[in-house]
Structure formats: C-alpha cells, structure tokens
N, C-alpha and C positions, 0 to 999 in steps of 0.2 A: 541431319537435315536442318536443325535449328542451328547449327555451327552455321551452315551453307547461307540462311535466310540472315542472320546476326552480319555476317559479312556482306553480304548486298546491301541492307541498310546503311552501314557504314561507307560503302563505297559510292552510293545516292549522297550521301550529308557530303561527300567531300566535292563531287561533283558540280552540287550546289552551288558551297561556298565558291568552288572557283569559278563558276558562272556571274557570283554574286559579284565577285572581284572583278569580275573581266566587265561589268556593267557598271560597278563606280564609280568608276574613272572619269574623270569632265573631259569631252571633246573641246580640242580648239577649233577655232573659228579663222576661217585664211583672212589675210589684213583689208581684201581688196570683195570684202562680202557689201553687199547694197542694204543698205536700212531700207525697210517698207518706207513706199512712196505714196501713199493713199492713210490715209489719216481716220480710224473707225469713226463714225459719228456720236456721238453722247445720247442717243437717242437706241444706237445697236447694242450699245455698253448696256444700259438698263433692261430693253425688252428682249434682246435675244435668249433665246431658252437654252442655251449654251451657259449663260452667266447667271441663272438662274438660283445657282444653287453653288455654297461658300467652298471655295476650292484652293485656300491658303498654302494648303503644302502640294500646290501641281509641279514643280520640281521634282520633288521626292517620287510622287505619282508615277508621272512620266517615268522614271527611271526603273518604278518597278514594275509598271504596265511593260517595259522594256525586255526585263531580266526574268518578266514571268514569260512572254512569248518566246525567249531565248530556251529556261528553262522547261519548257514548253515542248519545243521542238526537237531540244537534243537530248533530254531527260524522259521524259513524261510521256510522250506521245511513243517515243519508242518501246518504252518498258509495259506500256498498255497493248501494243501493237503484238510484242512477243507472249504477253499475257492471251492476249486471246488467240492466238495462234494454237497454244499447247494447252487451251480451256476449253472443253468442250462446251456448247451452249449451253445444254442443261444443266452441269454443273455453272458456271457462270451467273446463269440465271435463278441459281439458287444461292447462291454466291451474295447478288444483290439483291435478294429477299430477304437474308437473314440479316444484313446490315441494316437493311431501311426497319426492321423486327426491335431493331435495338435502337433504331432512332426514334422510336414511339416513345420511350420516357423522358425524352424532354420535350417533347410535344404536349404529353399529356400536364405535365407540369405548368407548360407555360399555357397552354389552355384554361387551368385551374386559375391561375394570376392573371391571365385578362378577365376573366368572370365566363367562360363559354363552358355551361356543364355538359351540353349537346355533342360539344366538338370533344371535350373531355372522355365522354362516356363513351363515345363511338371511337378513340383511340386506345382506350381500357380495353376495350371487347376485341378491339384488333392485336394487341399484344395477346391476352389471354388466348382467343382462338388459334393464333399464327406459332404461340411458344408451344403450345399443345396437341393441337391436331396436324398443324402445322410443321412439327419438329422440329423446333426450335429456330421457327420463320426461314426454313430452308425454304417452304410452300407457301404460298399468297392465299392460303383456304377461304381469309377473311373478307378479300376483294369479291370473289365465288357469290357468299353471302349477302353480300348488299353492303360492307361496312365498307365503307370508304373512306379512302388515305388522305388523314389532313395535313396541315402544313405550318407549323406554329415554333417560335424560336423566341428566344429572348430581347431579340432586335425589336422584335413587334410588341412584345411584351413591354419592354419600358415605351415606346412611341404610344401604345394605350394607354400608358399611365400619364403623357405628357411629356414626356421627355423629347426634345427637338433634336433631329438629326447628325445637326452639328457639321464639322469640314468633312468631304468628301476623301475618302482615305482608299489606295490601294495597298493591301496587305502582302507580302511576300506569300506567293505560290496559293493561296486564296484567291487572290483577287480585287474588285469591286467591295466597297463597304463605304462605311461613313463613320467617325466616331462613337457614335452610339450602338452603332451595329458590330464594331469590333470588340469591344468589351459586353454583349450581348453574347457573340460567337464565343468567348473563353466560360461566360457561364453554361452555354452546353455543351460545351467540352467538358467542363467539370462533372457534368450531370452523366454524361453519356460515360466518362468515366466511373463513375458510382456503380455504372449497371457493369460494364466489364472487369470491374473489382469481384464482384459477384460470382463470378465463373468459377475465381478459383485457380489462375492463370498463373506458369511463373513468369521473371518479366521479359525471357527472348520469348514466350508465346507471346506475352503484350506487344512487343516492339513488331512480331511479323502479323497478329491482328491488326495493328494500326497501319502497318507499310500494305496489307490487302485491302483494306478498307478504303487508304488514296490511290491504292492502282484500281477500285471497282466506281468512287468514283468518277475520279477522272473517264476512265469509261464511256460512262454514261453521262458524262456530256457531249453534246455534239458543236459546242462553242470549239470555233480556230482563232486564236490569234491572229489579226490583219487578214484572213480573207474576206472581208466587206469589199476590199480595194480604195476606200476610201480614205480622204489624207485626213479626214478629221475622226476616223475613228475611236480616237479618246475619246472626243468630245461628246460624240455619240453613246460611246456604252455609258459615261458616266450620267446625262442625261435619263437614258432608258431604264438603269438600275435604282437613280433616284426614283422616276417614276413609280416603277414597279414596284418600288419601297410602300409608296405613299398609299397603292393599292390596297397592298397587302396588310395596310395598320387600317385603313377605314373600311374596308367589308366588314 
C-alpha cells in the first residue's frame, strides 16, 4: 500500500513540474497589438485600492496565480474529486478533524508570542480534549463543549510584533501571501512538523500523511480559480487577502 501511495506522490511532483514548465514560458505578443489609448490619471495611481498595496514581483505573481489555477484544474481538483468519491463522509470528516487536531500546536504557540493566554489556553484544552476523548482528533468533542477553534500563525505573529507586510507574493500551489507571511508559513510548517515527528512515522508514512493532509485541504476550500468572471480578478483577491490580513493582526 505505501509502495502504491510513494508512487502517486511522485507521479503528482512530476505532473507539477511539467505544468510548472508549460507556464514559464513568456508569450509573444503579435506585432500589430494597440497600446492602451486612455492614459490612467495620477490621481487613480495613488488612490486606487488596487495599488494600495507594494506589488514589485506582479510578473512573477501573475504567472503563478497562472500555474496554480492550471495546477488547480488538472491536478488538485481532480485528485480531491476522486478522493471524495471513494471517502465516505464520516470517515472524511474525521479525516479533517484530526488534521485541524494537529494544527492546534502552532496555534497554541503563536498565541503564546502574541501575548493571548485566553486564546492559548482554550487551544491547549482543545488539543488535550480532541487527542483524548477525541481519539486522536478524529472527533471534534472540544467544539461540543464550548471550546472554540482559533486561528493564529506566524504571519500574524510577527505583524504583532511590528513587522510590515512587505511585497505582495503568490506562492506556488499555496497561493496568496505577502513576504512576511511566507516566511511565517515555513515556521509552521516547522512546528507542525515537530508535532508529526512525534508519531513515530517512517518517512513513506510522512510523505502520504503530508500528500492527505493537501488532498483534505484543498478539500475544504470552496475558492475556484477565475470563477468570479471577472477580468481583474488578480487584482481583487490580492486586495481582499491583504485585507483580510490586516483584520486578522489587529482583533
């Protein structure tokens, strides 16, 4: 079986890369294309909340906003499609309890580093209840009781400390982030590693824990690549993620 799951991963990484390859590539431009005729005013330049926020590498961006809706559609979406096909719900949804179980130690962590012992202690007691009565967060027993799921990373964690956002960055197969959020995102990955080191795993169970963990979330997102319809939707989700950034450091 792990022969079987070790081979899928590999044949996912190759799929990737050559998705990653097929979006490289610079497009040419035919010789008889019109330059915009309408000239933006210096006045849209500055207040538009589109340019609001430092977006040095949109090149780069673009191409990977690109190669993630690509990898998206012919990777991801399908391998989640077949996932829930042959997942029953209940398992499924046990599925994605015991991963969010494990994503409670770097919540609890970076709760402790912003200074919230409230948000700390009510994620302590949601790990304890959910690894124990819970069986090893296959159960949400903790939600039942009143303890409620917070939501704390490192991205937020240094923006409390002061740290500024920085360029606006789209990650390969992540997504949306910002500089400061992307180096955020590998210290809980480090963390959330610490807690899977713990198991006891050898590393083809590590490789198909981590390959279930991006088929459960992908999942549970209900974001589609370019179903908005809209022809600025770059411009939009980068916007709305800033946003939702800035929420989430000042509550």
């Amino acid at each position: 079986m792990m022969a079987f799951f070790k081979l899928l991963t590999q044949s996912l990484a190759i799929l990737l890369i050559a998705l990653l390859s097929a979006c490289s590539s610079i497009p040419e431009l035919e010789d008889n294309v019109e330059k915009p005729r309408v000239k933006l005013s210096s006045v849209y330049e500055e207040k538009a909340v589109t340019n609001q926020y430092d977006d040095p590498w949109e090149g780069f961006n673009r191409r990977m906003y690109y190669f993630n809706a690509k990898a998206d559609e012919y990777v991801l979406l399908p391998i989640v499609a077949g996932y829930k096909a042959v997942t029953p719900d209940l398992v499924e949804k046990g599925i994605s309890n015991f991963f969010k179980n494990l994503g409670e130690f770097p919540v609890f962590i970076n709760a402790i580093l912003q200074g919230k012992p409230s948000v700390a202690s009510e994620t302590l007691g949601r790990f304890a209840v959910n690894t124990t009565v819970g069986v090893l967060g296959l159960f949400d027993v903790a939600t039942s009781i009143g303890l409620v799921e917070q939501n704390e990373d490192f991205g937020q964690t240094l923006g409390v400390w002061g740290v500024n956002p920085g360029p606006y960055l789209v990650l390969p197969l992540l997504g949306p982030s910002s500089l400061r959020d992307a180096a955020g995102t590998s210290i809980d990955m480090f963390a959330l590693q610490v807690v899977i080191d713990e198991l006891g795993m050898t590393a083809e169970e590590e490789m198909f824990l981590s390959l279930l963990g991006s088929i459960n979330t992908r999942a549970n997102l209900p974001f589609r690549y370019y179903a908005s319809g809209s022809a600025f939707e770059y411009e939009r989700f980068k916007v709305l993620y800033m946003k939702y950034r800035e929420i989430q450091i000042a509550r």
